[in-house]
Residue, then its C-alpha position, 0 to 999 in steps of 0.5 A: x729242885x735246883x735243876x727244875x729252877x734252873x729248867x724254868x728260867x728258859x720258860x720264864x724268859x719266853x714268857x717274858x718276851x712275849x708279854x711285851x710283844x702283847x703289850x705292844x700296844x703301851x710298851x714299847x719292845x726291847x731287851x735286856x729286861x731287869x725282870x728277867x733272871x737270864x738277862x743278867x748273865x749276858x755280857x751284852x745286856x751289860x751297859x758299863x761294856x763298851x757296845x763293840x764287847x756287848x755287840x761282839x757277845x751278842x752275836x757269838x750267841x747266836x746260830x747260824x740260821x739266827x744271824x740270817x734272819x737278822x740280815x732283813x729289815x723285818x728281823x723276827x725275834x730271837x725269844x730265847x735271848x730275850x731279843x724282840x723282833x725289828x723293823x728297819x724300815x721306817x720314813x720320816x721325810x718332813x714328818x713321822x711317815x705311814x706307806x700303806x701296804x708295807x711293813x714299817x716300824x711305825x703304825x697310827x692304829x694307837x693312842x697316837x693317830x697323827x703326826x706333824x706335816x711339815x712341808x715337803x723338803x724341796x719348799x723347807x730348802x728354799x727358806x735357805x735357812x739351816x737351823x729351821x732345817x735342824x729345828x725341823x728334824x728335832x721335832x721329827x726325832x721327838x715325835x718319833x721317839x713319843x710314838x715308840x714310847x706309847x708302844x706305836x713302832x718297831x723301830x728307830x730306824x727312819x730312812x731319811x733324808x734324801x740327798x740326792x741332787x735334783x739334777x733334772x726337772x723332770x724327776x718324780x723324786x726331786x721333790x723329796x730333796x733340797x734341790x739342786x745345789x750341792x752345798x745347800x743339800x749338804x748343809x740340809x742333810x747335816x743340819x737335819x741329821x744333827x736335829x733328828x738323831x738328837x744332837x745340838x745344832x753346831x754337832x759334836x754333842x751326840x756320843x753314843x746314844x741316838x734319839x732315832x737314826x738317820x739315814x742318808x740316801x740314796x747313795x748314789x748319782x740317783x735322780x731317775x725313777x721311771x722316764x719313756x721306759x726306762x726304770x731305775x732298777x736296770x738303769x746305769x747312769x754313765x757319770x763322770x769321776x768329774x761331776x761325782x767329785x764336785x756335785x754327786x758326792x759332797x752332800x753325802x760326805x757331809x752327811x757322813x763326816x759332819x751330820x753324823x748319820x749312823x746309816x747309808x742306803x745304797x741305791x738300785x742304780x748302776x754307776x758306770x756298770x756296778x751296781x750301787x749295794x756291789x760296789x766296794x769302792x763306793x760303800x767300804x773305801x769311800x764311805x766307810x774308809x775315806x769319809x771315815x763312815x761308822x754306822x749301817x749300810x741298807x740296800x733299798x727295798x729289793x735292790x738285791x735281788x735286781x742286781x741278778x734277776x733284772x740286771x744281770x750283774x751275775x751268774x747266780x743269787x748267791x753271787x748278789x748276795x756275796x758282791x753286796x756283803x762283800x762290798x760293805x752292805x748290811x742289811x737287806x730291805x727284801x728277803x734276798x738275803x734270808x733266801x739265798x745266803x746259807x746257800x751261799x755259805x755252803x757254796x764257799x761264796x760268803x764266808x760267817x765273818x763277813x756275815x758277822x761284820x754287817x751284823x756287828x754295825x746293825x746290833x750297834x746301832x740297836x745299842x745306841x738307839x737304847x734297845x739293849x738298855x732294859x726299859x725304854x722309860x729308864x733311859x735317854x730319851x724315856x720321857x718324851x710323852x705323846x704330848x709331844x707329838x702334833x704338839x703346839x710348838x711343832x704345828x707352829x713350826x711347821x707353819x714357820x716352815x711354810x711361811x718362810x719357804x713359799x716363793x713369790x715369782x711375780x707381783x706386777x704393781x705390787x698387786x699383793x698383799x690384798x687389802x684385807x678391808x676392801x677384798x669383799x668377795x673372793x673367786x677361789x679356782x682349781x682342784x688343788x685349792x681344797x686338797x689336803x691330800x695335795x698339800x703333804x705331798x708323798x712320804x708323809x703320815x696322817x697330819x693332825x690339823x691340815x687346813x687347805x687353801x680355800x679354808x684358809x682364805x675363807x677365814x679372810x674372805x666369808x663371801x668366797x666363792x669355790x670352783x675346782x675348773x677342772x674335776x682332777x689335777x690333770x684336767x682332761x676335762x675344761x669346766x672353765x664356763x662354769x668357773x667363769x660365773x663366779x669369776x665375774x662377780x668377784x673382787x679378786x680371784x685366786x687360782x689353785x693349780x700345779x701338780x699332785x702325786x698323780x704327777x710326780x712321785x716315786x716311780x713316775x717322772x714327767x715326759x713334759x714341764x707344762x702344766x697338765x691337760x687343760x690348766x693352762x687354757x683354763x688359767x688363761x681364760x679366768x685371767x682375761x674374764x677377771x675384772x682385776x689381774x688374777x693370782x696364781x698359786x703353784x702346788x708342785x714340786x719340780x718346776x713348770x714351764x709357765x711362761x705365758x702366765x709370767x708374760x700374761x699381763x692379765x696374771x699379775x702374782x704368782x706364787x710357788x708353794x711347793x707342797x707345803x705341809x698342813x699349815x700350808x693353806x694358812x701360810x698361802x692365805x697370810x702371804x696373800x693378805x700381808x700378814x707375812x712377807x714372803x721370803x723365800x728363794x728357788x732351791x733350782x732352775x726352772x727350764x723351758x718346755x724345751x730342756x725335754x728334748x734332751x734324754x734324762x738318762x744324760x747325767x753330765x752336768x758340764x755343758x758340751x757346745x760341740x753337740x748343744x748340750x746345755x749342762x744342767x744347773x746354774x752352775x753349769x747350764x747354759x740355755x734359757x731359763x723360766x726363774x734362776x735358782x735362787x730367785x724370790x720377791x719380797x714386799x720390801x726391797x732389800x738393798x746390799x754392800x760388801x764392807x771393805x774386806x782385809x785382803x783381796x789376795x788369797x795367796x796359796x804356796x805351790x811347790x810344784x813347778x809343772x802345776x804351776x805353769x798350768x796355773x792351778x793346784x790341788x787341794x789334796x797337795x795344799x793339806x789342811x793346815x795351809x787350807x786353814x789357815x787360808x780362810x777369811x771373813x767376808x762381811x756383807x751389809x744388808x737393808x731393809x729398803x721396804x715399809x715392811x720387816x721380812x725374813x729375807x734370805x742372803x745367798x752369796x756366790x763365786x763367779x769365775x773371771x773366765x768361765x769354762x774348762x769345766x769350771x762351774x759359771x758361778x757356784x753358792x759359797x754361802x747362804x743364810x737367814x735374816x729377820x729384818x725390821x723396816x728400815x733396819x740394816x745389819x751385817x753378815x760375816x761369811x767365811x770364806x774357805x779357799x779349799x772348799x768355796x774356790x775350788x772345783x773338781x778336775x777330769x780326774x775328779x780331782x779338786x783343784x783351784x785355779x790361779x787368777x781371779x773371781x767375783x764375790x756377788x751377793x744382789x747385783x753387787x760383786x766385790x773381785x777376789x784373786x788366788x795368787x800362788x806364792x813363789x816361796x815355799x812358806x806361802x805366808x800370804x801375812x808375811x808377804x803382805x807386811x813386806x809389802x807394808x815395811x819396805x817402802x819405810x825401809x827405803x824413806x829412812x835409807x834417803x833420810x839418812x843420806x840427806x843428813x849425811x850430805x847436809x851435815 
C-alpha cells in the first residue's frame, strides 16, 4: 500500500498542475503549491532559502533537454516539478500593452478588457517631471499585477522601458524614448523602473521581492529601424568610444545602478562589427562587471538568429548560439536556442555550465517575482484586485500626464485660451481630431475610457462643426474645399494634423521631416479662409518641420501633444479653453527639412566642420533649428534669479604634472571621496509673473566658456517641476555634482573635466562658475578659502603691533 501511494504522488502532482492551467481563467499560474505533497520535499519551494540555494536546487533537477526549453521566452512547463509554463515577453511601455499576433504573457480576453493609456513616453518626458514618471510606472506595475492576480497573464516580465537616446528625428522608434538628452533619459528610466518594479521613489526600499520586472532596452546605440533600405537587423552603427561614454551609455548605467532593473535586453544592431547579444564587453564586463548588473539579459525577438542567417557574424547556428551564451545573454526571444543549443553541447561549443549560468538569473527573478512562493493571494503583492486597474485615481493621472506634458510652440497675441463664454461656434479640421486610435500611439493596450480631440472640444463648443480635410493621415487626397464650408461660418477653427503609425513605428523611419502629403497645403488654405488666426494641434512623435506655420501669421497657436494617452483629447481641450496652463518643455530638437541630407546611418554626435557635418543634439548641433530642446510657453511668464551661491570656485586636487599642463583631469583619478566632497548646492529663485498658477517646468544647464574639442555647447545638469500660484515666487536647491555635471567624455571615452570656466544658466540668466585645480595635493578647496580669509587679518595685526612698538 505504501509503495502505490507513493506511485500516485507523480499523478496527483500532474493533476495538480494542470488544474491550475485550466483555471487560468481566475488563478493566476504558479508553483510550489502547499496542496501538493511533492512540493514539500523540493529544496527550491523552500522560501526560508535564500533564492541562490533554492534556484541552484531547481536547476540540479532538471535534464538537459528541460533546461533548453527554459532558454526561450514561451518556456513550456516542467508538469513533473510542478513548475507551469512562462511567458517572457510582455510590453508595458505607457501602460499594460496587447501586440496582436504575438505570444505575450498578458491577454484582455478576462474579466479584466482594458488598461490605462498613458501618454506616449516622448510627451510624459516633457513635463520634465520624474516623480510623475515613477507615479506613472507604479500604476503600471499595480495594474500589471491586478491583471496576473485575475489569472489574464503569464508573466511578470514586461520589457519596458526604452532608453534609447533619440539621436535623429527621423526614427520611427524615438517616440517610445524620453528623448534626446542623456540625463533626462536617465532619470526617467530610474524613476520609471523604482515605480514599475514596486520600489519607493528615492530607491533602496525594493529587497527581494519584485511587483513586476523591468526591463531596460534596447541596449545599445539602437535608434535605426528601417531607413532607404537599410534595417536594423544587418545594420552596424560605427560609434565612437567618445559618444558611447558620455551619450549612449549613461542612461542604461543609471537604469542598472540606480533604478535597479532586474533585466537588460540587447539589441539586434551591431556596434563597431559585434553583434549587441555577442558582445562580452558590453553584457558581462560593463553591465554586469563595471555596473555591477544582477538580473537577466534577453535577446530581442530573433536577434539571434540574425547574427548567423543575416549577419553573417558566424560559420554555423551553433556559433550564435555559443557567442550570445558566452557573452552573458540569457534567454532567447525566439527559438534559436531551443533549435540549435543540444547541438551545440554536442559539438563541445557550449558547455552545461554556461547553460546553467543564464538559467540561474532567469529562475532568479521568477523568485523574486513570488512565482515559487505557493499562491499568489498569500504573498506580496496578492491583494491587488482588478479594481485596480483602469481604476479612478490611474485614469486622473494619466489625464495629469497629458495635461503637464503638452507643449505650446506659438501663441500670437495671446490668442489662447479661447473664452469659454464668447466661443459660439467651433470648426474642428483633420483626420487626426477624431482618432482614438492616434491618440495611444504604438505598444499600447485597449484604453478604458479614451475621449478624441473633437469629443472633447464638443463638450466646450455644442455648436462644433467636423471635417477630417484629408480621408487619412497621409493626406494623398485634398478635401480642403469641402472643409472650407464650415470653416467660414465658425468662431474659431481648431485643426488636428501631425503624424499616426502609418508614419512613424517600429520598422519604419521617415525619409522626410514635413508634414505628409497635403497637410501642409490644406492647413495654409484653412488659415487665410479663417475669419480669425487658426490653432494648430500636432499628434507626432518626432518632430516636424513646420516653419511656414511658425511664420504664417494667419496660424496664431500651435500646440505639440505628441501621443497623449486617452485623456489626451481632454488635456488638449482644457489647454485651449484655460482650464489648464500649459507647461510643458520639448524633450528634443526640432530640425529643418534640411537635416535629411545627412544619412541616418551617421551615429556621430560631435560636430565635424571640415565636412559640414552638424553634430546632432543641442548638445552638439551646430545648424538651424525649428524649436530648441527645451522650449515651451506658458500663459503666465515666469521670471528667474541665481541666489548668491557660496562659492564660484570649484577647486579639484591634481596630482598629475603632464594632465596638469593640459588643463584637465579625469574623473576616474579624482575617486569618489574627493568627487563627494566637491558638491554644492545651487539655489535658483523662481516667479510666477503671469495672472494664472502653472506647472512650470525649470531646466538648469552648463554652458562651456569656450566651446569645441569635443566638448558639448552646453548640456542639462538639472531639471524639475514646480506648481506655482499667481504672482507666487519659490526657491529651488540644484546639486551640483563636478564629476558628473562638469565633466565630458574625452577620444578614449574617458570622462574628464577641464580646467577654467563656465556658465550656470537657467532662462536668460547665467551665473560663472570656475574649475581651478589646486597645487597642493590636500585639494581642500574649504581650507584654501579660509586661508584666503585669515591672512589678511594676520598681516593687520602684524602693523598693529609694529605701531604700537614704535609709539610706546
Amino acid at each position: 500500500m505504501k509503495l502505490q501511494k507513493l506511485s500516485l504522488l507523480p499523478l496527483i502532482h500532474i493533476c495538480s498542475l494542470l488544474l491550475v492551467s485550466s483555471q487560468s481563467t481566475d488563478q493566476p499560474p504558479f508553483s510550489c503549491d502547499s496542496s501538493d505533497p511533492l512540493t514539500k520535499s523540493y529544496a527550491f519551494c523552500k522560501t526560508s532559502l535564500p533564492i541562490n540555494q533554492r534556484v541552484q536546487d531547481l536547476i540540479s533537477r532538471l535534464t538537459l533537454d528541460e533546461k533548453i526549453s527554459q532558454l526561450v521566452n514561451s518556456a513550456p512547463a516542467i508538469p513533473r516539478l510542478g513548475i507551469p509554463g512562462y511567458e517572457w515577453w510582455s510590453e508595458a511601455l505607457h501602460g499594460v500593452a496587447f501586440v496582436a499576433n504575438i505570444s505575450q504573457g498578458i491577454r484582455f480576453n478576462g474579466t479584466i478588457q482594458s488598461a490605462t493609456s498613458f501618454p506616449q513616453v516622448i510627451l510624459t518626458a516633457a513635463s520634465f517631471d520624474p516623480y510623475l514618471w515613477y507615479r506613472i510606472g507604479q500604476a503600471i506595475g499595480t495594474e500589471a499585477r491586478g491583471i496576473y492576480n485575475a489569472g489574464q497573464a503569464r508573466g511578470m516580465t514586461f520589457w519596458t522601458p526604452n532608453i534609447n537616446i533619440f539621436r535623429d528625428p527621423r526614427w520611427g522608434r524615438g517616440q517610445e524614448t524620453p528623448g534626446e538628452d542623456p540625463l533626462v533619459t536617465g532619470k526617467y528610466a530610474v524613476s520609471f523602473v523604482r515605480g514599475i518594479q514596486g520600489d519607493s521613489f528615492e530607491g533602496g526600499k525594493l529587497g527581494e521581492n519584485l511587483q513586476v520586472s523591468a526591463c531596460c532596452k534596447h541596449f545599445t546605440a539602437y535608434d535605426l529601424d528601417n531607413w532607404k533600405g537599410i534595417n536594423r537587423f544587418v545594420f552596424n552603427a560605427k560609434v565612437t568610444v567618445q559618444d558611447l561614454a558620455d551619450t549612449y551609455q549613461p542612461p542604461f548605467q543609471s537604469c542598472i545602478q540606480k533604478g535597479k532593473a532586474s533585466g537588460v535586453m540587447c539589441a539586434y544592431n551591431r556596434i563597431n562589427g559585434v553583434p549587441n547579444c555577442a558582445d562580452y564587453n558590453l553584457l558581462s564586463k560593463t553591465a554586469r562587471g563595471h555596473w555591477g548588473f544582477d538580473g537577466y539579459i534577453t535577446s530581442d525577438c530573433d536577434a539571434v538568429s540574425i547574427i548567423y542567417d543575416e549577419q553573417g557574424y558566424v560559420k554555423e547556428p551553433e556559433d550564435a548560439v555559443a557567442d550570445v551564451l558566452k557573452a552573458g545573454m540569457d534567454i532567447d526571444c525566439g527559438e534559436y536556442l531551443k533549435n540549435y543549443t543540444e547541438s551545440a553541447v554536442k559539438k563541445k561549443k557550449v558547455s552545461v555550465s554556461e547553460i546553467d549560468r543564464a538559467l540561474h538569473n532567469l529562475f532568479s527573478i521568477r523568485m523574486r517575482l513570488g512565482h515559487f512562493n505557493g499562491s499568489p493571494s498569500k504573498q506580496p503583492f496578492g491583494n491587488i484586485g482588478s479594481d485596480q486597474v483602469c481604476s479612478k485615481e490611474h485614469l486622473k493621472l494619466a489625464l495629469e500626464a497629458a495635461r503637464n506634458g503638452i507643449v505650446l510652440l506659438k501663441n500670437t497675441d495671446r490668442l489662447l485660451p479661447l473664452s469659454k463664454t464668447h466661443t459660439n461656434s467651433l470648426a474642428v479640421i483633420g483626420p487626426n481630431a477624431k482618432s482614438t486610435e492616434t491618440l495611444v500611439g504604438n505598444y499600447a493596450g485597449p484604453p478604458c475610457k479614451p475621449i478624441t480631440p473633437l469629443q472633447a472640444l464638443q463638450s466646450y463648443v455644442k455648436n462644433t462643426d467636423y471635417h477630417p480635410g484629408c480621408s487619412t493621415v497621409n493626406c494623398s487626397s485634398d478635401l480642403s474645399d469641402q472643409a472650407m464650408k464650415i470653416v467660414k461660418g465658425a468662431d474659431q477653427v481648431v485643426l488636428v494634423m501631425g503624424l499616426d503609425q502609418t508614419q512613424e513605428r517600429e520598422a519604419h523611419d521617415r525619409v522626410d521631416l514635413v508634414l505628409p502629403g497635403h497637410q501642409e497645403k490644406l492647413i495654409s488654405r484653412i488659415a487665410s479662409a479663417a475669419n480669425k488666426p487658426v490653432i494648430l494641434v500636432l499628434l507626432c512623435g518626432g518632430p516636424v518641420d513646420i516653419t511656414f506655420a511658425k511664420n504664417d501669421q494667419n496660424i496664431g497657436s500651435i500646440i505639440w501633444a505628441g501621443y497623449p494617452g486617452e485623456a489626451g483629447g481632454r488635456a488638449l481641450a482644457e489647454i485651449i479653453f484655460g482650464d489648464h496652463n500649459p507647461g510643458g518643455r520639448l524633450p528634443l530638437t526640432w530640425y529643418p527639412q534640411s537635416l535629411t541630407k545627412i544619412p541616418m546611418t551617421d551615429m556621430r554626435m560631435r560636430p565635424d566642420p571640415s565636412s559640414g557635418y552638424p553634430g546632432r543634439t543641442y548638445r552638439f548641433y551646430q545648424g538651424p533649428k525649428v524649436f530648441e530642446f527645451g522650449y515651451g510657453l506658458s500663459y503666465s511668464n515666469y521670471s528667474y534669479e541665481f541666489l548668491p551661491v557660496t562659492q564660484n570656485k570649484v577647486y579639484l586636487n591634481n596630482q598629475s604634472s603632464d594632465k596638469m599642463a593640459v588643463g584637465y583631469k579625469s574623473v576616474s583619478e579624482m575617486g569618489t571621496e574627493l568627487c563627494e566632497k566637491r558638491k554644492f548646492p545651487v539655489t535658483v529663485g523662481v516667479r510666477n509673473n503671469g495672472e494664472m498658477a502653472g506647472k512650470h517646468a525649470v531646466l538648469l544647464f552648463v554652458r562651456q566658456a569656450k566651446a569645441g574639442n569635443g566638448r558639448p555647447m552646453k548640456q542639462l545638469v538639472g531639471f524639475t517641476s514646480i506648481d506655482l500660484e499667481a504672482g507666487q515666487r519659490a526657491e529651488i536647491i540644484f546639486e551640483l555634482r563636478p564629476c558628473e555635471h562638469l565633466s565630458s567624455a574625452n577620444e578614449d571615452g574617458q570622462m574628464v573635466i577641464d580646467e577654467g570656466s563656465r556658465f550656470l544658466s537657467i532662462g536668460e540668466k547665467e551665473s560663472e562658475i570656475t574649475v581651478v585645480f589646486a597645487s597642493d595635493t590636500s585639494g581642500d578647496a574649504t581650507s584654501k578659502q579660509e586661508r584666503a580669509m585669515h591672512h589678511p587679518r594676520i598681516l593687520k595685526l602684524f602693523y598693529l603691533y609694529a605701531l604700537l612698538c614704535i609709539f610706546l
